[in-house]
N, C-alpha and C positions, 0 to 999 in steps of 0.2 A: 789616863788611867787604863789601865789593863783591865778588858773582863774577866779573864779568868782569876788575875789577880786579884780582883775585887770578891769575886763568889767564893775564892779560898780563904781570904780574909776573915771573912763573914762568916765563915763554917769555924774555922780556928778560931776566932773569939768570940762563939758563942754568940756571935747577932749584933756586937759593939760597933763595928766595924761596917755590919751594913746600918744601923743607923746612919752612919757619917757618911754612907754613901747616899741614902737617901735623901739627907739635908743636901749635899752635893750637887746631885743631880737635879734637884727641884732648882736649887742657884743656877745650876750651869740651864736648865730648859728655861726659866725665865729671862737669862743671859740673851741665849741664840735666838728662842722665842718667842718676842715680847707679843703680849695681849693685847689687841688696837683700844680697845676700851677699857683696860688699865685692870680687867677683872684676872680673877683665876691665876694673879703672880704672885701667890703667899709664898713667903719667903721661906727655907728647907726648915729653919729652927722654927717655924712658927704651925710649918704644915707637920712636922713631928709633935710639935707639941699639942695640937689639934685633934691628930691620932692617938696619942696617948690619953686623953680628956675623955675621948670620946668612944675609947674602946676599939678602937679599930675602924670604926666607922666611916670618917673623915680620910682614913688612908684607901678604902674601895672608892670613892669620890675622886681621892686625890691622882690614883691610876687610871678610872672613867677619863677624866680632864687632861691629864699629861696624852694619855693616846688621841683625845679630840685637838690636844692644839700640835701635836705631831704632824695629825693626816692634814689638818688645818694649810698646813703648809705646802703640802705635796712629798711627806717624807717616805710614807709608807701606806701601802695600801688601804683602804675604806675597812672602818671596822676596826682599827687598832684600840680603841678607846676597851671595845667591848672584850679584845682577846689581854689585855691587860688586865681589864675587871675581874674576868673569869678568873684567869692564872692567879690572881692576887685571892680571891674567894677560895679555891680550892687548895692554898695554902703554897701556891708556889709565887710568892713576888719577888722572891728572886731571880726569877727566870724572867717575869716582867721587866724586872730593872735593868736586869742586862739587857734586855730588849731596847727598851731607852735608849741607855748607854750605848748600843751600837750605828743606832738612829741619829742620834745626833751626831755621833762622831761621824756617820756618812754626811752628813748636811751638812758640817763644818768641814769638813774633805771637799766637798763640793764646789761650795760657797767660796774655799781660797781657792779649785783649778780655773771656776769663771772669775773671780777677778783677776788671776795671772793671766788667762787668756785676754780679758777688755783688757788690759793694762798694756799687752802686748799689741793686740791691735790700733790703738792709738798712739805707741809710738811707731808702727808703722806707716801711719794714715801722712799721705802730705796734704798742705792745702797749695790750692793755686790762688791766688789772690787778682 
């Protein structure tokens, strides 16, 4: 998915469209980043329905959490959790999401150049027996 394609969407249909991005991206960070102790992987339709329940509440929690298991990882710098919070409180979680959204897609860019790299390395390795 395109960011910018995604934040036009979202602007053109009036916020439909980032819903489904939202469910999306909750899938796709559960996806890339699983939770060692099984917490914090509410699934995208459960965490939208969470946020709608609760008035919005559950979706500042739910940007706090995506940037803790982001930086969790080594994605981006210390503090994501909190620059997400912010942006999502002062009305901008679109800019958050794209923020996600480009995170991950670094870490799955990533993540396939070392394994093309191990992959490569081992079939160069001989053994001597």
């Amino acid at each position: 998915r395109s960011i910018a394609m995604c934040i036009i969407l979202s602007l053109v249909t009036c916020g439909i469209y980032g819903i489904y991005w939202f469910v999306v991206l909750t899938d796709d960070a559960n996806t890339l980043l699983p939770d060692n102790k099984g917490l914090n992987n509410t699934s995208g339709g459960v965490a939208f329905l969470l946020s709608l329940v609760t008035c919005g509440i559950y979706g500042l929690y739910w940007a706090y959490k995506q940037g803790e298991k982001i930086e969790a990882r080594g994605i981006m710098s210390s503090n994501s959790g909190i620059i997400y919070l912010l942006l999502t409180i002062f009305g901008f979680g679109i800019i958050a999401e794209a923020l996600m959204q480009n995170e991950l897609k670094a870490w799955r860019f990533n993540n396939k150049l070392n394994s093309m790299v191990f992959k490569n390395e081992l079939n160069n390795m001989t053994f001597n027996l």
